[in-house]
Structures are given as C-alpha cells and as structure tokens.
N, C-alpha and C positions, 0 to 999 in steps of 0.2 A: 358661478362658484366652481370652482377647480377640486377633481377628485385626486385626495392625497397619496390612493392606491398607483395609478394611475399617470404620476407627474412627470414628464419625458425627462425633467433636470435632473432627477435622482438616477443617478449612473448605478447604485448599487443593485437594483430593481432593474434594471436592463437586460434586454437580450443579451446584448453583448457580453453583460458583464457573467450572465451565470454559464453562457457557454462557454466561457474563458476557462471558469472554473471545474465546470463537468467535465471538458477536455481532459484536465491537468488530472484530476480528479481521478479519469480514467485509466489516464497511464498508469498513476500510481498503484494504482487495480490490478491491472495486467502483470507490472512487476513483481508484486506480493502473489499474487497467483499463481506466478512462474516458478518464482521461488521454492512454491508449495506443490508445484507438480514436479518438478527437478527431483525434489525428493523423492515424491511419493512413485514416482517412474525408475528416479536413479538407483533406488536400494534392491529392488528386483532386478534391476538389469545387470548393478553389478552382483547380483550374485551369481546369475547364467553365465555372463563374461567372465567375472574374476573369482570361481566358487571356492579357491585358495584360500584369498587375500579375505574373504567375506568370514572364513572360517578359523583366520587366526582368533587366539583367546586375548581377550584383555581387559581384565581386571575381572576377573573368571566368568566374561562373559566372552561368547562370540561377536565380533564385528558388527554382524549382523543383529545380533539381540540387541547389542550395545546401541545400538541407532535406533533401530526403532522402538524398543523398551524403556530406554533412558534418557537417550538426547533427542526424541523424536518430538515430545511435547513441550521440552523448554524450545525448540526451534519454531514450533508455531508461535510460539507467546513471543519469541521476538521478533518474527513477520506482524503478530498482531501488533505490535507495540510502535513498532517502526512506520508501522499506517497510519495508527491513529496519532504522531506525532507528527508526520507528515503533511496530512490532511488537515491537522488544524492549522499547520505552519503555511500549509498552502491559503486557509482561507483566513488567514490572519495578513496575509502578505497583498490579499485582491480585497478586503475590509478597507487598509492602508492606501491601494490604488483608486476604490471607488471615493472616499473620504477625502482623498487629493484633487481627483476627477470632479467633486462636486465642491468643491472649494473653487477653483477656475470656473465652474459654471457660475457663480452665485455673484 
C-alpha cells in the first residue's frame, strides 16, 4: 500500500517544489524589509545631512514630523500589503506549476 503523505508523483509536496517557493518567498522578505529599514535609517540621516530641508513646514508640520507622524504608518501598511499580495501571487503562480507538473506525471 503506497503512503499518500509520502507519493514522489505529487510535485506540490516536493523538495523541489517548496524550495522554489521559500527562495522566492525570501526575496520578497528581504525587499519589504529594506524598504522598512530605508526608512527607518533614512529619516535620521536625513536630518544630520540635510537639517534645513528636514525643517522646512508643511502643512504646519515639519518634514520631519510630517514622515514620521503622519506618513510613516500608512508606509508600513503598504509594504504590508504589497507582501501579502505578493506572496499569495507567488504561491498561487507555483499551486499553478505543481498542478501542471503533476498533470504530465499522471
């Protein structure tokens, strides 16, 4: 009797197939992470660098307030957002490969 866990035909259940995926998976990690450290590095730096430009007003805030006060939390929600629409696109696109992959087996 053949365990169903276990069946080498099922490509989706594969080495191959989940490292394919954690790779992809990772990247897209790395870039949402960058994203969020760009920021979280760049607003300090530019204020030591550019303490002018960080101190202009607008819209009676400072630059500076203005970023990290106001736009600083919609900018995570659209790194979050951008992940989680990615990552399912990623694993909707290797569901599609394995589904194909075990169609040719069968």
């Amino acid at each position: 009797m053949s365990d169903p866990i276990h069946d080498d035909s099922d490509f989706i259940h594969s080495e191959e197939f989940l490292h394919g995926l954690m790779r992809r998976q990772l990247k897209l990690s790395i870039a949402c992470a960058l994203a969020f450290i760009i920021l979280l590095f760049g607003l300090p730096l530019m204020n030591y660098l550019a303490p002018e430009l960080m101190a202009q007003r607008v819209g009676g805030f400072t630059l500076t307030w203005l970023i990290l006060g106001v736009l600083f939390f919609p900018y995570v929600w659209i790194i979050a957002r951008l992940f989680i629409t990615r990552s399912i696109a990623l694993e909707n696109a290797e569901v599609q490969v394995a589904a194909e992959g075990n169609k040719r087996q069968s």
